[in-house]
DRENDO-1510 file (C-alpha; in Angstrom, 1 decimal, always signed):
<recs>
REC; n; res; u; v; w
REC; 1; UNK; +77.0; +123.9; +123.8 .
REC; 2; UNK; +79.4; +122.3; +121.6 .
REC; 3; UNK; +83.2; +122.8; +121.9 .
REC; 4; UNK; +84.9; +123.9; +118.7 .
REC; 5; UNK; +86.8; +120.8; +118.3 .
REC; 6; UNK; +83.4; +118.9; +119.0 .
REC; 7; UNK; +82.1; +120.7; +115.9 .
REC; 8; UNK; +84.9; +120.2; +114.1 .
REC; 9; UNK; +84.1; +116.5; +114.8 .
REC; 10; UNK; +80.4; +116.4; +114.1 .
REC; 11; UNK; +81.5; +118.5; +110.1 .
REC; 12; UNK; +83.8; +116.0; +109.0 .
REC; 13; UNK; +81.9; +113.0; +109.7 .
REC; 14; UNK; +79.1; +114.8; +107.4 .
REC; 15; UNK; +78.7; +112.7; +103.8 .
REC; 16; UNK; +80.2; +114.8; +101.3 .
REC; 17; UNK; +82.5; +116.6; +103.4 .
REC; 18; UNK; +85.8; +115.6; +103.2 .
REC; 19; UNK; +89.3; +117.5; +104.0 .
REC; 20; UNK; +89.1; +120.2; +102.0 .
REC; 21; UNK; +85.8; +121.4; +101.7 .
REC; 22; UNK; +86.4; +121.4; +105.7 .
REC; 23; UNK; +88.7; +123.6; +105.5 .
REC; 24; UNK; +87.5; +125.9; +102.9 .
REC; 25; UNK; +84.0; +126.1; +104.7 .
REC; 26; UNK; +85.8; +126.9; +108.5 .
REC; 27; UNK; +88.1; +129.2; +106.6 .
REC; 28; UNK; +85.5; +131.3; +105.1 .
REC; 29; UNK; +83.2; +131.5; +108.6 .
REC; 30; UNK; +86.1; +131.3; +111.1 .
REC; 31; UNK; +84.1; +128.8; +112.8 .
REC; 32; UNK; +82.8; +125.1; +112.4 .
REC; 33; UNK; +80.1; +125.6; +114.9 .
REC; 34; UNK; +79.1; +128.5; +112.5 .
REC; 35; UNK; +79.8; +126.4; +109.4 .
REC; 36; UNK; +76.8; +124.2; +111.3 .
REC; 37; UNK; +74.7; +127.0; +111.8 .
REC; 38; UNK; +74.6; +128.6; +108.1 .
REC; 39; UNK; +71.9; +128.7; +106.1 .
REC; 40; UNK; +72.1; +126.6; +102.5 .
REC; 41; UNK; +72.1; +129.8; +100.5 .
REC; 42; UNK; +75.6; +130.8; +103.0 .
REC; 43; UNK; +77.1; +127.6; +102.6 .
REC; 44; UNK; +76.7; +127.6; +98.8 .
REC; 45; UNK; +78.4; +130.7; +98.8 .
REC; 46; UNK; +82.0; +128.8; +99.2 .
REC; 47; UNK; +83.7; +127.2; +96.4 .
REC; 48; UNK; +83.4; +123.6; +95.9 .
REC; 49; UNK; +79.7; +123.4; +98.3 .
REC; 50; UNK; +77.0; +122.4; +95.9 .
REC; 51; UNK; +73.3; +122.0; +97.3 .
REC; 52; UNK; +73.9; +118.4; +97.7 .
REC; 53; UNK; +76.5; +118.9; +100.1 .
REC; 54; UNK; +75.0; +121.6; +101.7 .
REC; 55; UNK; +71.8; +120.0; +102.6 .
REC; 56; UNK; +73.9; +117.0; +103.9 .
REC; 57; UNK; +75.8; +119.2; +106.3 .
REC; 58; UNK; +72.3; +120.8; +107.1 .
REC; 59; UNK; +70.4; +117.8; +107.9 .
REC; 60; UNK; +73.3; +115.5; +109.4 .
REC; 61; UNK; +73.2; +114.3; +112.7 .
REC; 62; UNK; +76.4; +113.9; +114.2 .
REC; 63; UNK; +76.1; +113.7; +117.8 .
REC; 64; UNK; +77.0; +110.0; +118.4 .
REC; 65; UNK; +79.9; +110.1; +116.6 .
REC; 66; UNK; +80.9; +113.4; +118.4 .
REC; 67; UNK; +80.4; +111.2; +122.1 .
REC; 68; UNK; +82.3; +108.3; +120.9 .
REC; 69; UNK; +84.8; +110.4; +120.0 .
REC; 70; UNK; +85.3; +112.6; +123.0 .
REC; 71; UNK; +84.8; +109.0; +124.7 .
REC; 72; UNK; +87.6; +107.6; +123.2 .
REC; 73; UNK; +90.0; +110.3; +123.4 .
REC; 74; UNK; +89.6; +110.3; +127.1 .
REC; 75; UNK; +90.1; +106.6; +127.0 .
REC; 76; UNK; +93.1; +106.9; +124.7 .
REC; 77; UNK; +94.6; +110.0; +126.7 .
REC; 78; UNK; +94.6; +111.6; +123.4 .
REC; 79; UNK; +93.6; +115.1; +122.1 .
REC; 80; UNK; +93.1; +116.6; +118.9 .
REC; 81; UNK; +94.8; +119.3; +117.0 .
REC; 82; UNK; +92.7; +121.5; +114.6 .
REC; 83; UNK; +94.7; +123.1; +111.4 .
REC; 84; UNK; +93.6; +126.4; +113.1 .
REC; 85; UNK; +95.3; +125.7; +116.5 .
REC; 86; UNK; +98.9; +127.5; +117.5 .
REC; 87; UNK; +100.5; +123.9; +118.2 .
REC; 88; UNK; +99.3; +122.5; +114.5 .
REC; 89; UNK; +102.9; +121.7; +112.6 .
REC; 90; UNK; +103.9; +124.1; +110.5 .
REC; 91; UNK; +105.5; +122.1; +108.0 .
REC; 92; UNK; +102.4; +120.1; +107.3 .
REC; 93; UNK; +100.3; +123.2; +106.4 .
REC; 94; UNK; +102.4; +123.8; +103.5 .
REC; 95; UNK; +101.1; +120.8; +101.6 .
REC; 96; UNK; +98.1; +119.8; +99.4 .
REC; 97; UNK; +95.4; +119.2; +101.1 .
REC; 98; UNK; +96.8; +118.7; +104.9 .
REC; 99; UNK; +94.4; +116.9; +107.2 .
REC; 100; UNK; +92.0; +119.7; +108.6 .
REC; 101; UNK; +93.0; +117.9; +112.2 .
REC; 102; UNK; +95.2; +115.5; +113.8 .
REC; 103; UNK; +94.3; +113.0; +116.4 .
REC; 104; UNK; +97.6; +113.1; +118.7 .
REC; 105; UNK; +99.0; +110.5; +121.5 .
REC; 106; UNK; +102.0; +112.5; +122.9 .
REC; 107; UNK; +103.2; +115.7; +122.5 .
REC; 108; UNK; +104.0; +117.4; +119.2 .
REC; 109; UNK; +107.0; +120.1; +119.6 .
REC; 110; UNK; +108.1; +122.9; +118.0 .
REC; 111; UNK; +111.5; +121.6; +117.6 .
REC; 112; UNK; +110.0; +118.6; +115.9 .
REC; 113; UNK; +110.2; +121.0; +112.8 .
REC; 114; UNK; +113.6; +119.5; +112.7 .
REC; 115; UNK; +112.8; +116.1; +111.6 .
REC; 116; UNK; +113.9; +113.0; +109.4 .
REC; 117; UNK; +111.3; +110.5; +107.6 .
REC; 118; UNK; +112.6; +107.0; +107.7 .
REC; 119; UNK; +111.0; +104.6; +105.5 .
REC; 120; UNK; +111.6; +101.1; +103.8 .
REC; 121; UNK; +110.7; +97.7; +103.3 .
REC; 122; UNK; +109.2; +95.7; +106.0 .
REC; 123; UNK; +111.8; +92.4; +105.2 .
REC; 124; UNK; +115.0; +94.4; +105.4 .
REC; 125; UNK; +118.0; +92.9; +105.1 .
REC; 126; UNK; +121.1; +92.5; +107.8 .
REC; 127; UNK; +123.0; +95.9; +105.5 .
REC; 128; UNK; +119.1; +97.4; +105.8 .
REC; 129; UNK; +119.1; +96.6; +109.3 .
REC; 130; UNK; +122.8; +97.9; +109.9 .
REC; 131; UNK; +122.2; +100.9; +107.7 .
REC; 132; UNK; +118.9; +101.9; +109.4 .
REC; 133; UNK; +120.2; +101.6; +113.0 .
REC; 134; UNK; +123.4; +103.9; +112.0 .
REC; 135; UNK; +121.4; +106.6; +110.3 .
REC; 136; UNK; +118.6; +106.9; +112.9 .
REC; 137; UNK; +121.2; +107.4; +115.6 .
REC; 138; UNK; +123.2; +109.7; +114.2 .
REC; 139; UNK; +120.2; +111.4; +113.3 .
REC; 140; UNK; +119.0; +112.0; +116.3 .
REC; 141; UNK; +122.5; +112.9; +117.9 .
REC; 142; UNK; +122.5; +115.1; +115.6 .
REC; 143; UNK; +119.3; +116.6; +116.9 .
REC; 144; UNK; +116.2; +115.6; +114.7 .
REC; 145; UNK; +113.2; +114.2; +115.6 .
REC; 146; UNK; +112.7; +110.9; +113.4 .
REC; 147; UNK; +109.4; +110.7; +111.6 .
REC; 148; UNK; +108.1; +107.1; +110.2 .
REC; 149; UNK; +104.8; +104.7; +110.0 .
REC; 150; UNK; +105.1; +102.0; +112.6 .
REC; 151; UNK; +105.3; +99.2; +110.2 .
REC; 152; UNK; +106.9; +96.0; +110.0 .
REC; 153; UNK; +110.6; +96.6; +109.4 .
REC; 154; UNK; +112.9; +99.7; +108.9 .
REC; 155; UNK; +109.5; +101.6; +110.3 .
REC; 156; UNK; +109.5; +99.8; +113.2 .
REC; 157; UNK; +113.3; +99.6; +114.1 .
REC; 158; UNK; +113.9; +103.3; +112.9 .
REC; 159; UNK; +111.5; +104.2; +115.7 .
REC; 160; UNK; +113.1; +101.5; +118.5 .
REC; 161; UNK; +116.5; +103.0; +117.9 .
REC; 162; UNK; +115.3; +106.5; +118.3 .
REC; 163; UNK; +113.6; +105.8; +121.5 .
REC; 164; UNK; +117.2; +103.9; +122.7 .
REC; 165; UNK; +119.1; +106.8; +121.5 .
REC; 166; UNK; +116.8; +109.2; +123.7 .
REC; 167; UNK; +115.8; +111.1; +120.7 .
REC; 168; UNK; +112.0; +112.2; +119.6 .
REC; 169; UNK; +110.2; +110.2; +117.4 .
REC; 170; UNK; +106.6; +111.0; +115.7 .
REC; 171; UNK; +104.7; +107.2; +114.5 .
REC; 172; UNK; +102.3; +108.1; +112.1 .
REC; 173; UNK; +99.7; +105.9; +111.8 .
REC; 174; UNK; +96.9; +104.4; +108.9 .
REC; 175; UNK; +94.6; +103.3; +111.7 .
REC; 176; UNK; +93.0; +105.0; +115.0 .
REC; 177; UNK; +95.9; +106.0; +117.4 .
REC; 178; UNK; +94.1; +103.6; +119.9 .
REC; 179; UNK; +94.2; +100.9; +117.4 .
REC; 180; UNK; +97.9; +100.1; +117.5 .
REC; 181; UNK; +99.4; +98.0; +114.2 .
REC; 182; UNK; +101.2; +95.8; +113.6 .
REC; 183; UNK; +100.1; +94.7; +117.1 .
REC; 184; UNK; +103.8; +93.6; +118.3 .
REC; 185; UNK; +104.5; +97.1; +118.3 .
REC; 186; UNK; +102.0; +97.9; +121.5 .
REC; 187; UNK; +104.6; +98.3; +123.9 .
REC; 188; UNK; +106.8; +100.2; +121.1 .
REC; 189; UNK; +104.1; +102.2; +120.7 .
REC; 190; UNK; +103.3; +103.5; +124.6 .
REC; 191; UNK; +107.5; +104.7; +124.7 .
REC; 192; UNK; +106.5; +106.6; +121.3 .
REC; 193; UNK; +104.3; +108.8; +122.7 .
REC; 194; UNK; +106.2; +108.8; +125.8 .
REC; 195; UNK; +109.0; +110.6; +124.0 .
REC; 196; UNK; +107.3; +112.2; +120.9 .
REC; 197; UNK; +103.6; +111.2; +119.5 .
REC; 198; UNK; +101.3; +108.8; +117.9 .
REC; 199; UNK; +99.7; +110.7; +115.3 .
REC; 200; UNK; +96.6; +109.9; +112.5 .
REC; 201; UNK; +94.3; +111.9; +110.9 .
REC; 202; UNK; +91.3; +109.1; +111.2 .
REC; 203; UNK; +88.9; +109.2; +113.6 .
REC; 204; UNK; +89.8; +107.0; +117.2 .
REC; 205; UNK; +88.7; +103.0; +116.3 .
REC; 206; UNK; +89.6; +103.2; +112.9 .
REC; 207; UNK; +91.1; +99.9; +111.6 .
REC; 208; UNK; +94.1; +99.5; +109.4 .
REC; 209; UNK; +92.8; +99.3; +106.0 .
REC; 210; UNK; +95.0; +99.3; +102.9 .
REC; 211; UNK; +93.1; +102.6; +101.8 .
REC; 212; UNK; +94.8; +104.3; +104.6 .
REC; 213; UNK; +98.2; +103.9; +103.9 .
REC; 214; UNK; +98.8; +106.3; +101.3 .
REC; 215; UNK; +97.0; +109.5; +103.4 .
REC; 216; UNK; +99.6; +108.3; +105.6 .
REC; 217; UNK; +102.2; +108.9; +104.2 .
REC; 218; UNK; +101.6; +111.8; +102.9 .
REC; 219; UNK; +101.3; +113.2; +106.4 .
REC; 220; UNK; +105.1; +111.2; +107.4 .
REC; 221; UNK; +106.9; +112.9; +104.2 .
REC; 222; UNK; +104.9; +116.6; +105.4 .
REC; 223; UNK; +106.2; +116.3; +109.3 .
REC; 224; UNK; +109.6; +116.3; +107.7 .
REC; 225; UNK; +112.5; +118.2; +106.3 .
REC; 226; UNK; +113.4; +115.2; +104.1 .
REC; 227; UNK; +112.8; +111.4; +103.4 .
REC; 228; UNK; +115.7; +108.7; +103.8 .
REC; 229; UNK; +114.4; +105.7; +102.0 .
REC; 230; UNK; +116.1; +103.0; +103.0 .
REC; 231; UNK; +115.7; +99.3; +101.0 .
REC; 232; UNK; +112.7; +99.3; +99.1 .
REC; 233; UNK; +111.6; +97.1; +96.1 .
REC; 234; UNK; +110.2; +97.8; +92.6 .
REC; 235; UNK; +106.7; +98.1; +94.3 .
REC; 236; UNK; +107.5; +99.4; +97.9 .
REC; 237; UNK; +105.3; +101.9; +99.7 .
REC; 238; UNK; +108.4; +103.7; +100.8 .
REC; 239; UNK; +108.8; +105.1; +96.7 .
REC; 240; UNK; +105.3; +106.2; +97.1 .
REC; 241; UNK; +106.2; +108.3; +100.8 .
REC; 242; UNK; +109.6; +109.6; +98.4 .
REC; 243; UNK; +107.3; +110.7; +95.3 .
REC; 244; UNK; +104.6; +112.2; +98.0 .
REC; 245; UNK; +107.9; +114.5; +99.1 .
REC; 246; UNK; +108.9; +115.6; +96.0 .
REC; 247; UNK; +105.3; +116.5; +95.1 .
REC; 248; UNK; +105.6; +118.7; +98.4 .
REC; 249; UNK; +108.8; +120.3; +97.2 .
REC; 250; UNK; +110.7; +118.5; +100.1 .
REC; 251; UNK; +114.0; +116.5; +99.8 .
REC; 252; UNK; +114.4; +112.9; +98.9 .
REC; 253; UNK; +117.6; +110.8; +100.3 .
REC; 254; UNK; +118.2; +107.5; +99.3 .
REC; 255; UNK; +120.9; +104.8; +100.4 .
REC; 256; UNK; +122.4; +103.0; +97.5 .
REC; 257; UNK; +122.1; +99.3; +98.1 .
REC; 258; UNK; +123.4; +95.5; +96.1 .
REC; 259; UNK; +122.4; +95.9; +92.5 .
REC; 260; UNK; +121.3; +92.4; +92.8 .
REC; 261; UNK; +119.1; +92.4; +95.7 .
REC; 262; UNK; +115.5; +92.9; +94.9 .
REC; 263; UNK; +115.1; +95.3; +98.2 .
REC; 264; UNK; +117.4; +98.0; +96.9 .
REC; 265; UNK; +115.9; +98.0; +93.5 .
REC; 266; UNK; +113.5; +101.1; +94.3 .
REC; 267; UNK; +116.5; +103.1; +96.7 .
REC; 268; UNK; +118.6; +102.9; +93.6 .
REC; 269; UNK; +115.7; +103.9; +91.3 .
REC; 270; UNK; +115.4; +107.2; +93.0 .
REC; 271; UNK; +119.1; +107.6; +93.0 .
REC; 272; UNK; +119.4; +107.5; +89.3 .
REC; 273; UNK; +116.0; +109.5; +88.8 .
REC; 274; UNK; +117.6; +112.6; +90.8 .
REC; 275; UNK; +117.2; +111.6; +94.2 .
REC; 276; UNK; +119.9; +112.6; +96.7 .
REC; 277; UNK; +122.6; +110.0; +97.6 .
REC; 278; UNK; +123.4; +109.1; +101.2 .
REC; 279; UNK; +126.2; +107.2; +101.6 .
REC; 280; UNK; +126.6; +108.7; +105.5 .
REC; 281; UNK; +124.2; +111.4; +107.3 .
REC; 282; UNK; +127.1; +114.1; +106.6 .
REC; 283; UNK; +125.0; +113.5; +102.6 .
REC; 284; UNK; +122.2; +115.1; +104.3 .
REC; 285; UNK; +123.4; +117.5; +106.3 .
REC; 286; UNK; +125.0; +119.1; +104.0 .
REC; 287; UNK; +121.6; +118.7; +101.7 .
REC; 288; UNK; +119.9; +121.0; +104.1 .
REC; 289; UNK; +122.4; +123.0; +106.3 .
REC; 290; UNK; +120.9; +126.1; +105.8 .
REC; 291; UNK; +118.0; +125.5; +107.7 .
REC; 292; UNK; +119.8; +123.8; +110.8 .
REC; 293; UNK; +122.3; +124.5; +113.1 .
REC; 294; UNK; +123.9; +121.4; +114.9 .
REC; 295; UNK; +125.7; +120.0; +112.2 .
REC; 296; UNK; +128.7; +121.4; +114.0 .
REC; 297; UNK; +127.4; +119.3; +116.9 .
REC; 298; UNK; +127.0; +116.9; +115.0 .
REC; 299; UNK; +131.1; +116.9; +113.6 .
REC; 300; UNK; +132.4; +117.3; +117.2 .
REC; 301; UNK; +131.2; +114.1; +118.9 .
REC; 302; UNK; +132.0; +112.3; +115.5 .
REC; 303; UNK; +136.0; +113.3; +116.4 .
REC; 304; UNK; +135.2; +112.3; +119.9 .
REC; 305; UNK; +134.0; +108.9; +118.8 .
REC; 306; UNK; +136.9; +108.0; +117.0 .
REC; 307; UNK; +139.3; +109.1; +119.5 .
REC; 308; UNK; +140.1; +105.9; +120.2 .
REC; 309; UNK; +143.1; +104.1; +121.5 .
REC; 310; UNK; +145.5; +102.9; +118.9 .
REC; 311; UNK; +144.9; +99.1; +119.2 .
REC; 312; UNK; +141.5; +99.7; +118.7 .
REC; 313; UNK; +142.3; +102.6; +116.1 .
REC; 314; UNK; +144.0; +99.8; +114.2 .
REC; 315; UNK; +141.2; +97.5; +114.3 .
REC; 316; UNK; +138.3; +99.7; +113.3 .
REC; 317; UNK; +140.4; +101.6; +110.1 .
REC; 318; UNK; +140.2; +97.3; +108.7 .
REC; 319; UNK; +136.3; +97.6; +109.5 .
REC; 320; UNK; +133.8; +98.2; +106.2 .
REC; 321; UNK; +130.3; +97.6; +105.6 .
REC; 322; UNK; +131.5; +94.6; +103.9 .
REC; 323; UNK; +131.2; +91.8; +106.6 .
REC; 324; UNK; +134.7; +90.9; +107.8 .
REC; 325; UNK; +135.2; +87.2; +109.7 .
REC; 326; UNK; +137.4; +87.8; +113.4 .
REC; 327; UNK; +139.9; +85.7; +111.9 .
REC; 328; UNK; +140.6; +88.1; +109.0 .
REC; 329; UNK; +140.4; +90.9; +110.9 .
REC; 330; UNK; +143.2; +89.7; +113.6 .
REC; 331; UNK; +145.3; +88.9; +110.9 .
REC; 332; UNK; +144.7; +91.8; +109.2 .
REC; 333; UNK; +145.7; +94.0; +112.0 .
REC; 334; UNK; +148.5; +91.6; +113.7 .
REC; 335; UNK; +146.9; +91.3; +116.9 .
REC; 336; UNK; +146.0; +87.8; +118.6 .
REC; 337; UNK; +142.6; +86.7; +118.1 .
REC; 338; UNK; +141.2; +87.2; +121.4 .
REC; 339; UNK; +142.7; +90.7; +121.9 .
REC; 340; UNK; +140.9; +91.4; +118.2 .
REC; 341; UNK; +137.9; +90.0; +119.6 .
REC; 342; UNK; +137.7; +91.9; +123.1 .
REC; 343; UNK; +138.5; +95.2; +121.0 .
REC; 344; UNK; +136.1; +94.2; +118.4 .
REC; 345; UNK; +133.3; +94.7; +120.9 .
REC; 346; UNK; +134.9; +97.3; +122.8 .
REC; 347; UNK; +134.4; +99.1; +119.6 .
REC; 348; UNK; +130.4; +97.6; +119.5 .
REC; 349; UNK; +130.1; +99.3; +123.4 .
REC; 350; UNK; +130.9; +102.6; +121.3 .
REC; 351; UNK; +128.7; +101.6; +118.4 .
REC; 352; UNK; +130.8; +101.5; +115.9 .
REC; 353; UNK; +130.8; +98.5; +114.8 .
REC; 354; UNK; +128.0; +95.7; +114.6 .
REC; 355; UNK; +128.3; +92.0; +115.2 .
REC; 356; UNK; +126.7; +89.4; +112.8 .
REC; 357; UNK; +126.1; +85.9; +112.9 .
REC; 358; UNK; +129.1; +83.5; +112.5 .
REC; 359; UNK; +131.4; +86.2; +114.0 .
REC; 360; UNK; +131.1; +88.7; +110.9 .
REC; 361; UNK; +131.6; +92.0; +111.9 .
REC; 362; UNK; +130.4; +95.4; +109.6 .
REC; 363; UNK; +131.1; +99.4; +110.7 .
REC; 364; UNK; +128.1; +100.7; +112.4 .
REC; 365; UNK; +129.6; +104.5; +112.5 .
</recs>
């Protein structure tokens, strides 16, 4: 006898019977593997089920695909999460159309309610790559899980820095979660689900196809509280993740960029068209206070960062985000060059500041 989740299974890959209609037709007989055993007159009887599609769930066969499945999760150590299960996010059944189930890698939380999407371009720039490190950290010190697509770029190193920080992260993907891409990101991938989850709503073996990408991220945007877009261009994927969110009713945080770079063209876009401005994670925070408790947290180990010792005090006050040579910055602060340079990365031990090439240094904190 079939398995509720194997039924589940065997009704979605039916033709005709897509999301929705899933759930509208396990909705109205509390069951799939009753859904499968209705007559054509019952199925009918639920908005949206013609005869065509009823007859298709009636006379479709889908046994193989239910073995391959089951096959693969056990291959993948995966499992899957029904819309109808206790451990289904919360957060995601409040949108249109949420995926009737989730194939999950990892573990899904119930803090995980608590969560930040990151998303930007895939070519960021050193400020992208500056501002994505310091807002995924302090994110998760500040305790939320960081939600984003495993792509090339501020995807991919909002998740890395996550995992460093020994935060939760949740990858969500437009493929299988046994079909891992980019494929650099394999071994990022594995610590993912180590310490959060690889999550898709396509079937295990699914390839990345271009189709995918916007059920995606529709799914990264419903996981969370609020979307950070960080660098994006006139035609960036990210703007479509921040105009998914504000469909869902969810806020939208963007980080103002160089008006003459064509990668902050779409942040500062959504900036003048309403969206919030983060200039530091204290912008969202305060955005959404009322439904989370550690920004107090949050405020105390910023004090306990920048109790620093004077000397070093000195030299971080002269840091910006503007990239500042070592030999303006010692004369700046009247200390020799290699005490300014020993404190300098003192100051990148407490990440605070970053190093660039050519001995540039930028404020990380």
């Amino acid at each position: 006898m079939r398995s509720e989740h194997e039924a589940l299974l065997w009704l979605s890959a039916a033709p005709l019977v897509g999301s929705g209609k899933l759930r509208a037709l396990v909705g109205r007989f509390r069951s799939a593997e009753k859904v499968l055993s209705a007559s054509k007159k019952d199925l009918m009887s639920v908005d949206g089920i013609d005869v065509k599609t009823a007859e298709s769930i009636q006379s479709f066969d889908g046994a193989a695909f239910v073995k391959d499945q089951s096959a693969r999760l056990i291959r993948a150590d995966a499992r899957l999460i029904s819309f109808w299960d206790a451990d289904y996010p919360d957060a995601l059944k409040q949108i249109y159309d949420p995926p009737a189930f989730l194939f999950v890698k990892g573990d899904l939380k119930k803090e995980d309610a608590f969560s930040i999407a990151i998303v930007g371009t895939r070519q960021p720039s050193n400020y992208g790559k500056l501002v994505t490190e310091r807002f995924t950290r302090e994110l998760t010190q500040a305790g939320f899980a960081i939600v984003s697509g495993l792509a090339y770029g501020v995807d991919t190193l909002a998740h890395k820095v996550a995992v460093e920080a020994g935060g939760r992260t949740i990858a969500v993907l437009g493929s299988g979660v046994d079909v891992i891409y980019p494929n650099e990101n394999r071994g990022l991938a594995k610590k993912i689900a180590s310490s959060g989850a690889l999550v898709s709503e396509f079937p295990l073996g699914t390839d990345p196809d271009r189709n995918n990408f916007p059920r995606r991220n529709r799914i990264i945007c419903g996981l969370s509280l609020g979307t950070l877009v960080i660098e994006a261009g006139a035609k960036s994927g990210a703007l479509i993740t921040a105009a998914m969110a504000l469909d869902q009713g969810r806020e939208v945080f963007a980080v103002p960029g160089n008006i003459d770079s064509p990668k902050s063209i779409g942040a500062n876009a959504l900036i003048k068209q309403g969206a919030k401005l983060a200039a530091s994670v204290q912008d969202i925070l305060e955005e959404i206070q009322p439904q989370f408790k550690l920004n107090l947290q949050f405020e105390k180990k910023q004090q306990e960062e920048l109790n620093l010792p004077e000397p070093e005090k000195i030299i971080f006050n002269l840091i910006t985000n503007e990239p500042k040579h070592i030999d303006a910055i010692a004369a700046a602060s009247g200390q020799p060059t290699s005490l300014t340079l020993s404190r300098l990365l003192s100051l990148e031990l407490k990440n605070l500041v970053r190093q660039l090439p050519g001995k540039y240094f930028v404020r990380f904190f």
